[in-house]
N, C-alpha and C positions, 0 to 999 in steps of 0.2 A: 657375624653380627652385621647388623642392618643399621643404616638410621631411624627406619620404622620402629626397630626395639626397644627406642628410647622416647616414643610418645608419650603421654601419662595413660592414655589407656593400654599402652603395653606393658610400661612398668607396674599398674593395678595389676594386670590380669596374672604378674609373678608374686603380686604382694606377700598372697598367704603359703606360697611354697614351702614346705616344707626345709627346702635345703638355703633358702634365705639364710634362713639361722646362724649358717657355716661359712657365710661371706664375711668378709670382713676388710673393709675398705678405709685405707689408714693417708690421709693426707698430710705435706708437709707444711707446716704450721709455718706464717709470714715470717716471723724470723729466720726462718732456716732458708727460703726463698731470698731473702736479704742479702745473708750472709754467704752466697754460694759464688765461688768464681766464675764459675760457667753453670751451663743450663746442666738441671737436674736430671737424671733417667726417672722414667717411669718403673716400678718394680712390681712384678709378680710371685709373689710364694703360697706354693699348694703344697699344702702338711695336713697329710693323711691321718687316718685315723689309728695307725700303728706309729705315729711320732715324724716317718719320715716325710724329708721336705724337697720341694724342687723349687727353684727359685731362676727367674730370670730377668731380665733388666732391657731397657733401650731408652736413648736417647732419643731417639727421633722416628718418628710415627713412619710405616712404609709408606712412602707416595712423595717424599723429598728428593731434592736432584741425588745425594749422596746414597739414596737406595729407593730407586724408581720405580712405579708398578709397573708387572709384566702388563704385558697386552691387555691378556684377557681381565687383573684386577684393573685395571683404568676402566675398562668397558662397561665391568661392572658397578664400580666406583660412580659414573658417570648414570648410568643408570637409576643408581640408587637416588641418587642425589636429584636429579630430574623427571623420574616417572611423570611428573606432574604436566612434564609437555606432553601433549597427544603426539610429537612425530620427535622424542627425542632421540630412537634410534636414528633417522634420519641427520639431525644437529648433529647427533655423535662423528657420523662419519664427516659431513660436513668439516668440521673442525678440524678431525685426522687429516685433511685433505689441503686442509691450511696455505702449505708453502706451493701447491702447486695452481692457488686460484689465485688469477690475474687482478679482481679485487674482492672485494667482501662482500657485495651484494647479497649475497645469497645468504649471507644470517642475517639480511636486512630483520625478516621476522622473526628473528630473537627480540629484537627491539623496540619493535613497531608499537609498543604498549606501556613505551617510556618515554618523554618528552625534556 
């Protein structure tokens, strides 16, 4: 999944999907949010159409220090989230390259269009 997938012309164009029907997305109501000692998992259960079920759970989304993307998902990651620069492969590495530039100059133009 994309960020692109959650446009509204991407979410129309699943509107009338047939398998819509079989989702079924269950949020936890402010109280329960309230009342929780620590931060909540996110949960996933797929129950088939013979009854059985697989279910899984996390706490925290991959791309946290406690579970880092590999390379290639940051790359990706980074991509996704930037397509909109004309030279974000470029930024990308830029940035990977971080601890070994002497100063920053060089994402000057990231910037240049912010005051």
């Amino acid at each position: 999944m994309a960020l692109a997938d959650f446009t509204p012309a991407a979410v129309e164009k699943h509107a009338n999907d047939p398998l819509i029907e079989k989702v079924l997305m269950r949020s936890r109501t402010v109280q329960e949010e309230r009342e929780a000692k620590s931060r909540l998992p996110h949960i996933v259960t797929v129950e088939l159409n013979d009854g059985r079920q697989f279910k899984s759970e996390r706490v925290f989304a991959v791309g946290v220090n406690s579970e880092p993307f590999s390379d290639i998902d940051r790359a990706q990651k980074f991509a996704d989230c930037c397509q909109h620069l004309s030279k974000h492969q470029q930024v990308y590495g830029e940035l990977c390259a971080l601890d070994k530039l002497q100063d920053l100059s060089v994402l000057d133009h990231l910037f240049s269009g912010y005051h």
